[in-house]
C-alpha positions in Angstrom: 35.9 -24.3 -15.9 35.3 -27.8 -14.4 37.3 -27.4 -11.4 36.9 -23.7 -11.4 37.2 -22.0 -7.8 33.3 -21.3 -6.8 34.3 -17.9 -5.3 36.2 -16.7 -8.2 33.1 -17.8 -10.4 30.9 -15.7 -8.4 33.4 -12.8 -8.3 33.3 -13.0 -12.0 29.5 -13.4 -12.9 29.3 -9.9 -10.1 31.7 -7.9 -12.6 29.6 -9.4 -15.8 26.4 -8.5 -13.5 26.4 -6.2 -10.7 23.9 -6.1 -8.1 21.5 -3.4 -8.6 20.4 -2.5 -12.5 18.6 0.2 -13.7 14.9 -0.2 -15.0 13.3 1.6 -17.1 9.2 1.8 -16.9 7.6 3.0 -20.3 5.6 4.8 -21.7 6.2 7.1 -18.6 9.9 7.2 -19.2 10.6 6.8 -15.4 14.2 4.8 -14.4 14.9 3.6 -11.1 17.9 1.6 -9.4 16.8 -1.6 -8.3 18.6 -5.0 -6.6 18.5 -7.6 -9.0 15.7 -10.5 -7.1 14.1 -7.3 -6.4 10.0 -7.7 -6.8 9.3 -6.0 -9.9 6.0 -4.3 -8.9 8.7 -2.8 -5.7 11.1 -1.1 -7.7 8.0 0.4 -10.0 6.5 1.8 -6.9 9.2 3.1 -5.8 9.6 5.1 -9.2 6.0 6.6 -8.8 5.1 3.7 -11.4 1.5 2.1 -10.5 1.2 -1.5 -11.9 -2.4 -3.0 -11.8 -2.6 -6.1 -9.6 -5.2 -9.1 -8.9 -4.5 -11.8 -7.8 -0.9 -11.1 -6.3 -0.5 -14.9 -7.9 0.3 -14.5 -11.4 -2.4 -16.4 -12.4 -4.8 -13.1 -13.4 -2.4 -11.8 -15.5 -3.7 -8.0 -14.7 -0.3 -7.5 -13.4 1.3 -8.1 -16.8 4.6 -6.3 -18.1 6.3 -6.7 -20.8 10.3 -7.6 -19.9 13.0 -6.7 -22.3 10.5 -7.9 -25.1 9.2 -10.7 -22.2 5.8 -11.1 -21.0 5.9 -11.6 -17.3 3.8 -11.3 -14.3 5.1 -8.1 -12.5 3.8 -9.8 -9.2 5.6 -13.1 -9.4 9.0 -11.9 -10.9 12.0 -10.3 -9.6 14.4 -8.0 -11.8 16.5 -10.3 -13.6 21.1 -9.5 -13.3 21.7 -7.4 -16.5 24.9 -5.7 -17.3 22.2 -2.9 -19.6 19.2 -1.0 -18.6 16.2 -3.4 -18.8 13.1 -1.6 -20.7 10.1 -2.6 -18.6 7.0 -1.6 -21.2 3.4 -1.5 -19.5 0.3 -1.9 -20.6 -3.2 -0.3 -20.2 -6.6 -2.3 -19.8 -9.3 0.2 -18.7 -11.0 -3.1 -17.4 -8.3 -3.1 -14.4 
């Protein structure tokens, strides 16, 4: 696909991944549509999810998901294309 048409490529990675993907937040079991480049800690409160921030840097980590099996900073990342629902699994640190 070296001298593939740019537009068609797009056009095809939009079927593989379309624009909005569904999340969803455990252990509360709450789904949500969301765009993907979305901020993460967005689309949870728009589910009625509350994610424990600091920093608002992703350097505190008190904002810290775990990602289809990935630890990420919640405040720092934006909901990755997916073609599946994306499992975002939360933690609980009573010092936050």
């Amino acid at each position: 696909m070296r001298n593939a048409d740019p537009i068609a490529l797009i056009a095809l990675h939009l079927l593989r991944f379309p624009m909005t993907v569904t999340l969803r937040f455990l252990p509360d079991d709450k789904t949500v549509q969301a765009e993907v480049g979305e901020p993460l800690l967005e689309a949870a409160k728009r589910a009625g999810v509350s994610i424990p921030t600091g920093c608002m840097q992703g350097s505190c980590h008190a904002c810290e998901v775990e990602l289809d099996g990935e630890e990420v900073c919640s405040c720092i990342t934006g909901v990755p294309p997916s073609d599946t629902e994306i499992k975002v699994e939360l933690y609980s640190d009573p010092t936050w």
